[in-house]
N, CA, C and O atoms as a printed pandas DataFrame, in Angstrom:
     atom_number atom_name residue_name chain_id  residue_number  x_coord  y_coord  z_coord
0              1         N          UNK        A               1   -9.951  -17.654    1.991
1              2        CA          UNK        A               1  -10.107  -16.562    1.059
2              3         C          UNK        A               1  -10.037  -17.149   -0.352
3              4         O          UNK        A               1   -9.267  -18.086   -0.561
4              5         N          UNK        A               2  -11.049  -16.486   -1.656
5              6        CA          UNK        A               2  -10.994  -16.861   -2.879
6              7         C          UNK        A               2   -9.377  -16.871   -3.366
7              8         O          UNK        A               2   -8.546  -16.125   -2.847
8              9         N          UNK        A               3   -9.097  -17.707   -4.303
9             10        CA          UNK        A               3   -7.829  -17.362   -4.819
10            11         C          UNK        A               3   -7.695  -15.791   -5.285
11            12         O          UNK        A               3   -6.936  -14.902   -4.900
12            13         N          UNK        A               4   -8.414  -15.804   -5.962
13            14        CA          UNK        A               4   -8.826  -14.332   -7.084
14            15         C          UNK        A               4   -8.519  -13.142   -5.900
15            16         O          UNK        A               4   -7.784  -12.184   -6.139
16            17         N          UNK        A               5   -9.265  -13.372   -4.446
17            18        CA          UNK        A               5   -8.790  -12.215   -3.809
18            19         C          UNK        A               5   -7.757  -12.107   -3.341
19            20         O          UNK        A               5   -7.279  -11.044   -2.944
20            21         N          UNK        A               6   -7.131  -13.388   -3.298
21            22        CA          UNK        A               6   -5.929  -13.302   -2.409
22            23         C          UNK        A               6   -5.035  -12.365   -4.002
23            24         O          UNK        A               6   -4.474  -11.273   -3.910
24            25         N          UNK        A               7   -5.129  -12.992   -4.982
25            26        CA          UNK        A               7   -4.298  -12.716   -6.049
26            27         C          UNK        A               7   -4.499  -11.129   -6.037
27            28         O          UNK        A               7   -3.501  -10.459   -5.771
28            29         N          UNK        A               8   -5.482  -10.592   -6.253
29            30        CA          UNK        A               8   -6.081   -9.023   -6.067
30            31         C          UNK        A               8   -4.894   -8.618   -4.915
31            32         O          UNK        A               8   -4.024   -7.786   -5.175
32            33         N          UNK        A               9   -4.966   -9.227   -3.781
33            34        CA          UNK        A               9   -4.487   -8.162   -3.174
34            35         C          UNK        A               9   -2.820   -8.554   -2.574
35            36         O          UNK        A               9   -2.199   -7.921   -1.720
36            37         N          UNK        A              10   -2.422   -9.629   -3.225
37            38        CA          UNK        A              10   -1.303   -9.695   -3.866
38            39         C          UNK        A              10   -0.689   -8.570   -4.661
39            40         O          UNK        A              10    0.359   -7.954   -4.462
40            41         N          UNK        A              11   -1.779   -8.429   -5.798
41            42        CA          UNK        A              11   -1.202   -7.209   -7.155
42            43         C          UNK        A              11   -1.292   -5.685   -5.937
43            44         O          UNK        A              11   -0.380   -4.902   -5.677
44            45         N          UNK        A              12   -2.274   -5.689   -5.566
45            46        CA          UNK        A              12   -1.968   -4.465   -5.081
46            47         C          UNK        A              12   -1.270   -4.381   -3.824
47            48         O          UNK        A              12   -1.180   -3.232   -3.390
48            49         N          UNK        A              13   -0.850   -5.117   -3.255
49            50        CA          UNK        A              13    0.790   -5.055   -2.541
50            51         C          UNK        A              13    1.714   -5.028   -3.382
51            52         O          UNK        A              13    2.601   -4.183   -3.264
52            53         N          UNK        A              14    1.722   -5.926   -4.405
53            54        CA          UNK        A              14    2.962   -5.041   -5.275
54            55         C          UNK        A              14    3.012   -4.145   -5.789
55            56         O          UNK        A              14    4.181   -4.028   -6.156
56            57         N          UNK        A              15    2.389   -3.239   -6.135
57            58        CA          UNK        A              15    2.069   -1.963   -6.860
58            59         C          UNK        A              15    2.291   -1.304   -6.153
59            60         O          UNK        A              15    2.954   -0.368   -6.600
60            61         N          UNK        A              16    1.935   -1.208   -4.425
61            62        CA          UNK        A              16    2.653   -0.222   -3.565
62            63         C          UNK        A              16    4.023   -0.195   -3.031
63            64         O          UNK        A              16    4.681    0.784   -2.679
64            65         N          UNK        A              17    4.395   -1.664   -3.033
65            66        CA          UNK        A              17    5.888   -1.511   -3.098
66            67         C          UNK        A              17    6.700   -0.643   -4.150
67            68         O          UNK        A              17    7.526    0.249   -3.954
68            69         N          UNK        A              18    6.105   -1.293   -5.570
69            70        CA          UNK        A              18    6.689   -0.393   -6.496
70            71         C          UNK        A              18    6.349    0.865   -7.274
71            72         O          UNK        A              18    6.736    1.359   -8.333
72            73         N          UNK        A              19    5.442    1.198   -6.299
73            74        CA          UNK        A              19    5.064    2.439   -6.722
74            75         C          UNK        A              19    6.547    3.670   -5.299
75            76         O          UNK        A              19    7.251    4.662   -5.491
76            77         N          UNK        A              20    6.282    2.742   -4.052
77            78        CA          UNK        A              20    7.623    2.828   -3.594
78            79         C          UNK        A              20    8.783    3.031   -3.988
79            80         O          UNK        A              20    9.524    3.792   -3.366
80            81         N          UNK        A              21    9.122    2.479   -4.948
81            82        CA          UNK        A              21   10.650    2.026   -5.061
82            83         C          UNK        A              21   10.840    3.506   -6.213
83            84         O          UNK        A              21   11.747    4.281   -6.516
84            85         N          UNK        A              22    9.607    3.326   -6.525
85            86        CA          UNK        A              22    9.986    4.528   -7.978
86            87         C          UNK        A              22   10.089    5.599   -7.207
87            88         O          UNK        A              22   11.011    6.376   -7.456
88            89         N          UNK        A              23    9.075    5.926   -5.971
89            90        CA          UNK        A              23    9.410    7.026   -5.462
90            91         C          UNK        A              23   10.630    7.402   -4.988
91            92         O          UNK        A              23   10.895    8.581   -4.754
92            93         N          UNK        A              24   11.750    6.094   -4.750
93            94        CA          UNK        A              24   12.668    6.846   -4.352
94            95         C          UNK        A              24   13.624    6.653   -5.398
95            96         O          UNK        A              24   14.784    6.419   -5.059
96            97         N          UNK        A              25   13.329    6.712   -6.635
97            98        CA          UNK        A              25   14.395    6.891   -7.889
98            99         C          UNK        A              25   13.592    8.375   -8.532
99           100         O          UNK        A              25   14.238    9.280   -9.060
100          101         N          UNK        A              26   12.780    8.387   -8.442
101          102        CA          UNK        A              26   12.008   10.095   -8.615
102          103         C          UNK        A              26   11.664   10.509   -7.551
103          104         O          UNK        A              26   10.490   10.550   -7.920
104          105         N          UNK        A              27   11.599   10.934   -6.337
105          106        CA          UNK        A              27   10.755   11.327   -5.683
106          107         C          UNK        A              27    9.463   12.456   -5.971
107          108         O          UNK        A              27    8.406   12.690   -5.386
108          109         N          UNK        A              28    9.967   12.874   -6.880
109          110        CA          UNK        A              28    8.453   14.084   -8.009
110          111         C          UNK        A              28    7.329   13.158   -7.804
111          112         O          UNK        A              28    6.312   13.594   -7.263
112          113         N          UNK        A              29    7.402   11.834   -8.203
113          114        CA          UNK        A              29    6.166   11.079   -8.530
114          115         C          UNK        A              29    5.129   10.976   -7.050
115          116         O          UNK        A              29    3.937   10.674   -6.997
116          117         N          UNK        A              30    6.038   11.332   -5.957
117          118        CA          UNK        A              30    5.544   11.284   -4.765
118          119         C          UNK        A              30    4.757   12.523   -3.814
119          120         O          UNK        A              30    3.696   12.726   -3.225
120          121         N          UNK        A              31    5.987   13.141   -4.094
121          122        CA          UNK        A              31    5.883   14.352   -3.519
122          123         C          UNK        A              31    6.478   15.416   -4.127
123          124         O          UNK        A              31    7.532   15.926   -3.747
124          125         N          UNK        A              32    5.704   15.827   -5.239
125          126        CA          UNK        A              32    6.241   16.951   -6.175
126          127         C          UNK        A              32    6.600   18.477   -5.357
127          128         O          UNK        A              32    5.734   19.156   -4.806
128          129         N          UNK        A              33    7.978   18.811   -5.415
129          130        CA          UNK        A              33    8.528   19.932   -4.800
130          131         C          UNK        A              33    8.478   20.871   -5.904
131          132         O          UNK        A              33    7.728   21.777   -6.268
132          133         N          UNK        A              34   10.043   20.078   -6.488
133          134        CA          UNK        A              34   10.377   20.567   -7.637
134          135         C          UNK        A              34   11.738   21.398   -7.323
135          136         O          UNK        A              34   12.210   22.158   -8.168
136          137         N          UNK        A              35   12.272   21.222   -6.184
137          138        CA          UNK        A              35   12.872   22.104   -5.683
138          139         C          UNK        A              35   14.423   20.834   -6.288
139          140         O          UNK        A              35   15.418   21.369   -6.778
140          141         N          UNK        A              36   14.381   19.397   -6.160
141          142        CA          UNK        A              36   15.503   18.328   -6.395
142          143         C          UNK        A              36   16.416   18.719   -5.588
143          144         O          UNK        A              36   17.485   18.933   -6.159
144          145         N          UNK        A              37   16.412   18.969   -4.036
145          146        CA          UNK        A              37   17.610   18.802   -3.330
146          147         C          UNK        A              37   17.025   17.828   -2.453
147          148         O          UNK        A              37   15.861   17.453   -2.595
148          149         N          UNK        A              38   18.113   17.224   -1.166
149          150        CA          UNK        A              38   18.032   15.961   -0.604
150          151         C          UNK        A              38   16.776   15.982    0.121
151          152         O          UNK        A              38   16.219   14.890    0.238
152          153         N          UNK        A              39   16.027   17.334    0.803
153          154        CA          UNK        A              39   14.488   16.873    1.699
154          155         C          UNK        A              39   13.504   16.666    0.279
155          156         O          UNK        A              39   12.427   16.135    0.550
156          157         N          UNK        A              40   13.609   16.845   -0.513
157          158        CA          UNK        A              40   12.423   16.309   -1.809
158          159         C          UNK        A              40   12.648   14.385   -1.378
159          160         O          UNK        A              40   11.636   13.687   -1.451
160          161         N          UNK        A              41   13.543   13.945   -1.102
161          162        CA          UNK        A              41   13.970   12.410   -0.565
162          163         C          UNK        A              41   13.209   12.249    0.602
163          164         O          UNK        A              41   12.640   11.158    0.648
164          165         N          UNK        A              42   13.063   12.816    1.336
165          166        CA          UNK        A              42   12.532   12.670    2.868
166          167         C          UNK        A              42   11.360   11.582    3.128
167          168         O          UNK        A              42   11.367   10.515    3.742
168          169         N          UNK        A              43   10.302   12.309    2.386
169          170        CA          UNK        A              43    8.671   11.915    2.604
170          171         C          UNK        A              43    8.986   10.190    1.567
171          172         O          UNK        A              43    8.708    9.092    2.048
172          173         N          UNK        A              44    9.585   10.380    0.171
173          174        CA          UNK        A              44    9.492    9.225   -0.312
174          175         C          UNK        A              44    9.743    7.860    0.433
175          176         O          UNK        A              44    9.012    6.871    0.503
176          177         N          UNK        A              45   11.291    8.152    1.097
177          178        CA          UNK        A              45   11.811    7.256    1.907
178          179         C          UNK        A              45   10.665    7.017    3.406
179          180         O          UNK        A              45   10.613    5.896    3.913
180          181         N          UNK        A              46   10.128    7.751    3.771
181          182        CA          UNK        A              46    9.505    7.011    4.899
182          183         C          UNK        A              46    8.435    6.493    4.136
183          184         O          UNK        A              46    8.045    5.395    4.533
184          185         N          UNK        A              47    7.945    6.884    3.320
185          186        CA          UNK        A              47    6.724    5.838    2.678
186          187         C          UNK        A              47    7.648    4.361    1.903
187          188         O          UNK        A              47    7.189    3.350    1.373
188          189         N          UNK        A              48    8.756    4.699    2.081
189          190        CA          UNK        A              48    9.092    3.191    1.210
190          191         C          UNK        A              48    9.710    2.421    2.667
191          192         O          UNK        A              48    9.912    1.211    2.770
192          193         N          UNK        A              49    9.881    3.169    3.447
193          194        CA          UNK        A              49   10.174    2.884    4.983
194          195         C          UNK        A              49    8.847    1.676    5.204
195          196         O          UNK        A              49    9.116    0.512    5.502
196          197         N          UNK        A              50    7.656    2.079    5.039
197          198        CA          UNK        A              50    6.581    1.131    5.558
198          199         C          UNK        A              50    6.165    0.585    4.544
199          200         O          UNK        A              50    5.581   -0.467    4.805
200          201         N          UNK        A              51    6.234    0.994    2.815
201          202        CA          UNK        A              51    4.710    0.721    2.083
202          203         C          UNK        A              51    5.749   -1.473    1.696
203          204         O          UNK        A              51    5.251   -2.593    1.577
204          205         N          UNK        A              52    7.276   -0.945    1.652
205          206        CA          UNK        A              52    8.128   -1.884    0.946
206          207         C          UNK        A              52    8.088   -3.303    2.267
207          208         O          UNK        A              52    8.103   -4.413    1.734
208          209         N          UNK        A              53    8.061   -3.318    3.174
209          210        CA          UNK        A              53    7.818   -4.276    4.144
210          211         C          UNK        A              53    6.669   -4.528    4.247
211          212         O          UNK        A              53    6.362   -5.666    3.892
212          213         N          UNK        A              54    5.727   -3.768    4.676
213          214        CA          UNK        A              54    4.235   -3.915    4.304
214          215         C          UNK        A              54    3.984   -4.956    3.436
215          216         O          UNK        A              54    3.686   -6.116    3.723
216          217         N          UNK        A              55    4.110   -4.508    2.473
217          218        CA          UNK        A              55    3.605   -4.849    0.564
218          219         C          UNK        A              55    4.060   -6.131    0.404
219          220         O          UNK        A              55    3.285   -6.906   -0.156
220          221         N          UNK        A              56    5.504   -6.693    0.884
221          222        CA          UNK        A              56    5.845   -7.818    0.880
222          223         C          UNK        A              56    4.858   -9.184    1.869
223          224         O          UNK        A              56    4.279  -10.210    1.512
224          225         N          UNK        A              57    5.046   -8.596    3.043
225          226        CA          UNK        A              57    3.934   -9.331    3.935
226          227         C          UNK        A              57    3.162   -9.769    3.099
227          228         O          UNK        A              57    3.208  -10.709    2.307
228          229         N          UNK        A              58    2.201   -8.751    3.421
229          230        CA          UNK        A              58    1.145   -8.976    2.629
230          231         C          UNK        A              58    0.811   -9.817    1.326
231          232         O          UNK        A              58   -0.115  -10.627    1.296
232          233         N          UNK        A              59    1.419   -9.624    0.543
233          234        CA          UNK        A              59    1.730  -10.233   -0.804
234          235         C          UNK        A              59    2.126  -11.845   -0.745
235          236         O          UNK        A              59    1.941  -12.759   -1.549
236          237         N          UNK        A              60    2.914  -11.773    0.901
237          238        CA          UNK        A              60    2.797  -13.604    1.313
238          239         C          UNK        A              60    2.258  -14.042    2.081
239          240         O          UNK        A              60    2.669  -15.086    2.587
240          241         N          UNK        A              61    0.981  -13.375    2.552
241          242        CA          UNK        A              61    0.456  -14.057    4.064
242          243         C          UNK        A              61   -0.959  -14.233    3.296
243          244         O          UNK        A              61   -1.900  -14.704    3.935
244          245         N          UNK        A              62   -1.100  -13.935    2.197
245          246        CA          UNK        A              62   -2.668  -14.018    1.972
246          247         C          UNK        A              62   -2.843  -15.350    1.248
247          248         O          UNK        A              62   -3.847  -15.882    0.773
248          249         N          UNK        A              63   -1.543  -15.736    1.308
249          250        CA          UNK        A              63   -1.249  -17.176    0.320
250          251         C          UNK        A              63   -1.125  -18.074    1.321
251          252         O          UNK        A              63   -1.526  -19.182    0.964
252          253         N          UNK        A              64   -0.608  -18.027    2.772
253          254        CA          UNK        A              64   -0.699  -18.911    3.837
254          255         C          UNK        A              64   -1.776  -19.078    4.582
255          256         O          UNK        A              64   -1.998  -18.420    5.598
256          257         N          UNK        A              65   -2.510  -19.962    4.132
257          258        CA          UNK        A              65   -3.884  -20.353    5.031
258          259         C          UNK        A              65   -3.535  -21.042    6.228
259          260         O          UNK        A              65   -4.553  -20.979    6.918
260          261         N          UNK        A              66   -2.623  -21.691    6.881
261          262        CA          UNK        A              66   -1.855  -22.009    8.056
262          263         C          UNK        A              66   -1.969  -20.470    9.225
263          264         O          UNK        A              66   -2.039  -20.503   10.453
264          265         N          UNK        A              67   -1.959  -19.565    8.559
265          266        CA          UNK        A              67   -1.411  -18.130    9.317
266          267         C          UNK        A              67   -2.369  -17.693    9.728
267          268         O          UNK        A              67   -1.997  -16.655   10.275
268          269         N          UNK        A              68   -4.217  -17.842    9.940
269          270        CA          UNK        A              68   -5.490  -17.343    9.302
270          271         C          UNK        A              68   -5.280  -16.142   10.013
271          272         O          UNK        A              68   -5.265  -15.027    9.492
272          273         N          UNK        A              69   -5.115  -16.390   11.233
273          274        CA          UNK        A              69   -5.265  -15.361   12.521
274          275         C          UNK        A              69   -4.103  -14.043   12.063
275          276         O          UNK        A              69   -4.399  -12.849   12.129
276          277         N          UNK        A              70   -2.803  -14.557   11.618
277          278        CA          UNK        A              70   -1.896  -13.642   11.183
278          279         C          UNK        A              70   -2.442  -12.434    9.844
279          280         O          UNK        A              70   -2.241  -11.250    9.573
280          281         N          UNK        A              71   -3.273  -13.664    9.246
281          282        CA          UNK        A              71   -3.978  -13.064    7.856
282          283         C          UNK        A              71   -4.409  -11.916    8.176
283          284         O          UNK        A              71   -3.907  -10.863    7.784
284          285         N          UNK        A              72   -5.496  -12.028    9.004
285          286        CA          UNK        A              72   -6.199  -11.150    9.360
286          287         C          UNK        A              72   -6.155   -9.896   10.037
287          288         O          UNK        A              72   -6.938   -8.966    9.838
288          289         N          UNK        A              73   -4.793   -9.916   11.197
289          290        CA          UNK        A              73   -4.152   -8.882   11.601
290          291         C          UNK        A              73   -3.448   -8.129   10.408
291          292         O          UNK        A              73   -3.508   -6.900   10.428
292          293         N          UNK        A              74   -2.867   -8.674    9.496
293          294        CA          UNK        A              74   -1.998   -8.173    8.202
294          295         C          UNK        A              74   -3.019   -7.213    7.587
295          296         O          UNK        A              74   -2.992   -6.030    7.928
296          297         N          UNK        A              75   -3.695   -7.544    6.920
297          298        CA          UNK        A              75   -4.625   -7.296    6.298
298          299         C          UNK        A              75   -5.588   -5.777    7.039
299          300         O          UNK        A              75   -5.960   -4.784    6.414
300          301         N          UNK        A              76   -5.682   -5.924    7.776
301          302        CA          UNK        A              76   -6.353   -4.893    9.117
302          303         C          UNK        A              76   -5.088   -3.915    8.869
303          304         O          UNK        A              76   -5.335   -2.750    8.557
304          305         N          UNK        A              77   -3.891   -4.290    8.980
305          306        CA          UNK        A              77   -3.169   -2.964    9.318
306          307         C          UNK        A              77   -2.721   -2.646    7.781
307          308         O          UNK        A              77   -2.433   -1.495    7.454
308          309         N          UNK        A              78   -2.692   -3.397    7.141
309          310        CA          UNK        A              78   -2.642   -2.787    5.464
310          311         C          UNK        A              78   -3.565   -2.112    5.216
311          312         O          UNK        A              78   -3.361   -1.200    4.414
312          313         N          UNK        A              79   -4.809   -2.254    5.730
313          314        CA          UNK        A              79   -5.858   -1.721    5.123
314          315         C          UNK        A              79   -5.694   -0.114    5.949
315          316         O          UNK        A              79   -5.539    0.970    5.387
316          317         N          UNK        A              80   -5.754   -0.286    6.917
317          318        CA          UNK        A              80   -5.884    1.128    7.595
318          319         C          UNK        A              80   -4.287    2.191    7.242
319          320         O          UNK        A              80   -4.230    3.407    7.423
320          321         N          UNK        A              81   -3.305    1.441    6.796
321          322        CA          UNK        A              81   -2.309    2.381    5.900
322          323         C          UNK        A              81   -2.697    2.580    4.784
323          324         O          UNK        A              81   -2.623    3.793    4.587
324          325         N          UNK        A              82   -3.135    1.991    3.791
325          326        CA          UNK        A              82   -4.134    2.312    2.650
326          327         C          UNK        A              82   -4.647    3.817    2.949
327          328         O          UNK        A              82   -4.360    4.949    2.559
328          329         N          UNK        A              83   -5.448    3.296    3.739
329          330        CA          UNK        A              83   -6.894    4.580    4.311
330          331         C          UNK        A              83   -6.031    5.625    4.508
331          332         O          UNK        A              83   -6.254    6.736    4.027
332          333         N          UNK        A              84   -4.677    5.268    5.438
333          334        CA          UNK        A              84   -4.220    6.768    5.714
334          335         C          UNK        A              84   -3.618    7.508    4.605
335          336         O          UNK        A              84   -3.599    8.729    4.760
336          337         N          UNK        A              85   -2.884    6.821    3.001
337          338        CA          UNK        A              85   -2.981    7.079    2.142
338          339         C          UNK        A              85   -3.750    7.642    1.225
339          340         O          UNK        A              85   -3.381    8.365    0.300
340          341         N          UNK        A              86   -4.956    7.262    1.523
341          342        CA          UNK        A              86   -6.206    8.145    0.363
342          343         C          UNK        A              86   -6.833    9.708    1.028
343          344         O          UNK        A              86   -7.603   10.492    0.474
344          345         N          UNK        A              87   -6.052    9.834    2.705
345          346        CA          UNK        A              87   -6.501   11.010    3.236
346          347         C          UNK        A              87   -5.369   11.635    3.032
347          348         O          UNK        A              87   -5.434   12.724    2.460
348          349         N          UNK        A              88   -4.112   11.135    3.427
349          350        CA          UNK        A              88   -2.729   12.068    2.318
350          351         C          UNK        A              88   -3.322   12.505    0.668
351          352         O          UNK        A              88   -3.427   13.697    0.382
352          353         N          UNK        A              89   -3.526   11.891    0.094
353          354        CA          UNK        A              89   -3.722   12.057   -1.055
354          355         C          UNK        A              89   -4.907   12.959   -1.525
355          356         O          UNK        A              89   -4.873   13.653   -2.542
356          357         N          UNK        A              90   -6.086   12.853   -0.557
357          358        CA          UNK        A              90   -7.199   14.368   -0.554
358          359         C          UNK        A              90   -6.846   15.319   -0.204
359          360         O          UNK        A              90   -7.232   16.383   -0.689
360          361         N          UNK        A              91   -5.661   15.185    1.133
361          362        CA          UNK        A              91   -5.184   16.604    1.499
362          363         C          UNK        A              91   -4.340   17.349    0.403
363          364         O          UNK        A              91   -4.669   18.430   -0.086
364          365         N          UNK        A              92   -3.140   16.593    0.057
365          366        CA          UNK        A              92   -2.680   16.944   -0.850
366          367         C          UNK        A              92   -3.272   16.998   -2.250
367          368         O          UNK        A              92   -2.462   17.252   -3.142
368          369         N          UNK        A              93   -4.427   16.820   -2.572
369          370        CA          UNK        A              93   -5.268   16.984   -4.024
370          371         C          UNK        A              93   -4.379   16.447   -5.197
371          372         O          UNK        A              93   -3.872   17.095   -6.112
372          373         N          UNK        A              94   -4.318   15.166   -4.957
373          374        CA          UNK        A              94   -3.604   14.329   -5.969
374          375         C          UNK        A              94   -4.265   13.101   -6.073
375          376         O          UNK        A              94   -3.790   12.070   -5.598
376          377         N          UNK        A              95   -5.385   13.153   -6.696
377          378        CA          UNK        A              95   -6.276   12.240   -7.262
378          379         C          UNK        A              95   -5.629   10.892   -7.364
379          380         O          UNK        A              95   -6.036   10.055   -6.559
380          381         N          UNK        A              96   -4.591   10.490   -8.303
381          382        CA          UNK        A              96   -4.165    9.300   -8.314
382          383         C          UNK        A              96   -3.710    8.835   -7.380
383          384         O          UNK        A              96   -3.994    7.656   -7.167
384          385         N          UNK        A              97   -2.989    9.406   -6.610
385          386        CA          UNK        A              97   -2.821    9.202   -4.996
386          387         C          UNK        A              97   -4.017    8.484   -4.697
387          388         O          UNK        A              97   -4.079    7.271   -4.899
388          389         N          UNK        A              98   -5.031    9.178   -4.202
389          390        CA          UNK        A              98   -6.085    8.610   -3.635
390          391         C          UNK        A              98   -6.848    7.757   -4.333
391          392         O          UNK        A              98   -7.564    6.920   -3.782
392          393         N          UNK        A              99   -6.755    7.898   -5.579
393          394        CA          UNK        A              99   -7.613    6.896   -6.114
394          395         C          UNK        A              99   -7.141    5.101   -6.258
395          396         O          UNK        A              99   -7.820    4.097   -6.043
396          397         N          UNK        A             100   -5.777    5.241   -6.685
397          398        CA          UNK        A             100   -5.197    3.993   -6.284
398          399         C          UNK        A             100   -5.322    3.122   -4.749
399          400         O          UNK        A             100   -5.618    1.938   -4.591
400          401         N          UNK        A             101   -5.063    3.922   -3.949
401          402        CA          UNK        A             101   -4.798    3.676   -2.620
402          403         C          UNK        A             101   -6.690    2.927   -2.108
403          404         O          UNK        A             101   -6.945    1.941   -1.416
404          405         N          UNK        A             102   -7.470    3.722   -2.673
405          406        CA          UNK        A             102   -8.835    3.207   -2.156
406          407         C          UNK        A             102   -9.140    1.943   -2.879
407          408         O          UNK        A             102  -10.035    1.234   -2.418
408          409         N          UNK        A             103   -8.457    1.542   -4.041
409          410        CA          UNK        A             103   -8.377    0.232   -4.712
410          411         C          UNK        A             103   -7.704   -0.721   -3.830
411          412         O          UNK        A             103   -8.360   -1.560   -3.211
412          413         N          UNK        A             104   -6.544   -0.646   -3.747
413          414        CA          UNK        A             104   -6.007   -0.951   -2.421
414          415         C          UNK        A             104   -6.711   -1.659   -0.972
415          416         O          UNK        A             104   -6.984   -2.758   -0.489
416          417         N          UNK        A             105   -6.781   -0.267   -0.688
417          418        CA          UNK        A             105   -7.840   -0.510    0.852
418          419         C          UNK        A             105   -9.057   -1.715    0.439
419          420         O          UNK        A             105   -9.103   -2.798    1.023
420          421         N          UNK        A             106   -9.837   -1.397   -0.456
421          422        CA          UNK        A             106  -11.278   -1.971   -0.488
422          423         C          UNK        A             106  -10.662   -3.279   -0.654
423          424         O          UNK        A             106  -11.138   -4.117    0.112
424          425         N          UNK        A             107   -9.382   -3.870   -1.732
425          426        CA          UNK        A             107   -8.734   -5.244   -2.004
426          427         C          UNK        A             107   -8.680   -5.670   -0.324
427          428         O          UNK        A             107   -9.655   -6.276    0.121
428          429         N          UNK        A             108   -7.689   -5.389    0.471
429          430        CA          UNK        A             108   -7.574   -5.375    1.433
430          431         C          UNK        A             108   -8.765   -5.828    2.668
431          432         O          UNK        A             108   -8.830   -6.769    3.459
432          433         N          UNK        A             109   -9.642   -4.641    2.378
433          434        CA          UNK        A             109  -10.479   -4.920    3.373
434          435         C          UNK        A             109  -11.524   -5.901    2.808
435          436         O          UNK        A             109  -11.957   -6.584    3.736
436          437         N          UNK        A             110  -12.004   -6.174    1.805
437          438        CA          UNK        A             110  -12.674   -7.374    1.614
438          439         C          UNK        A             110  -11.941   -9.101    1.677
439          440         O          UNK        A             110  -12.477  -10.209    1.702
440          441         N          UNK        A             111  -10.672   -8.713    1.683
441          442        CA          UNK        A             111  -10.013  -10.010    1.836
442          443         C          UNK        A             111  -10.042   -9.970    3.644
443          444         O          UNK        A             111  -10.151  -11.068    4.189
444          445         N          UNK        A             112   -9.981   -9.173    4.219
445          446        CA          UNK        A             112  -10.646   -9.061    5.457
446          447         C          UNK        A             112  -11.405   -9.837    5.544
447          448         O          UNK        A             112  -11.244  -10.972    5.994
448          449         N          UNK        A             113  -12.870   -9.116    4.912
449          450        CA          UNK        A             113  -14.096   -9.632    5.418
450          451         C          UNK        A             113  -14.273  -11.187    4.721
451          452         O          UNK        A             113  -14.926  -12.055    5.300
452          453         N          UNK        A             114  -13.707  -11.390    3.600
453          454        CA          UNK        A             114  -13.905  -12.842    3.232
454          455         C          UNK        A             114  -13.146  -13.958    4.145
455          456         O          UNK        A             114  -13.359  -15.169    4.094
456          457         N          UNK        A             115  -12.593  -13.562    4.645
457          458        CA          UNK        A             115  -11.917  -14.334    5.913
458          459         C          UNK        A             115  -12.555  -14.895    7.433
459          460         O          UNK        A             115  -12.267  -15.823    8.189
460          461         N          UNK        A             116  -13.877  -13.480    7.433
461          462        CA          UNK        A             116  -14.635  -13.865    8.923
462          463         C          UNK        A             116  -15.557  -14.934    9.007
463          464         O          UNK        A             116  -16.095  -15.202   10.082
């Protein structure tokens, strides 16, 4: 894989981690209630449940060319949590939601395909 993509989708594993982490110091930014009692916490925490392990992987396996085969499974299942992110984010009609997340995915899935 190009450096440049690996670096791409480096940044955007970190951005979902810490777009994570904020969610669970606001959870509004995630899942706007508005209501601020403990289930407004719920949804953030399972997305920081997967996006914060995820995001890390990722962020180091695209740098190990030793791993190729690992690469490529990583990458496949980042990408398709991505995806399930930008259909959360249409359902719920929160544009930046989805619009980030398909930046994401496409990083993802072309570091995919630059791999085959």
């Amino acid at each position: 894989m190009p450096w440049w993509l690996a670096l791409l989708n480096s940044v955007m594993a970190a951005a979902s981690v810490i777009a994570a982490a904020a969610a669970l110091l606001r959870p509004g930014l995630l899942a706007p209630s508005g209501t601020g009692d403990d289930a407004d916490r719920f949804y953030p925490a399972m997305y920081a449940a997967r996006a914060v392990p995820l995001g890390v992987v990722v962020a180091m396996v695209v740098w190990l060319t030793p791993v190729y085969p690992l690469t490529q499974l990583v990458l496949a299942i980042a990408a398709l949590a991505q995806l399930g992110d930008v259909a959360s984010g249409i359902a719920r009609r929160q544009p930046g939601m989805a619009g980030g997340t398909v930046v994401a995915a496409a990083c993802h899935l072309a570091g995919l395909a630059a791999l085959q």
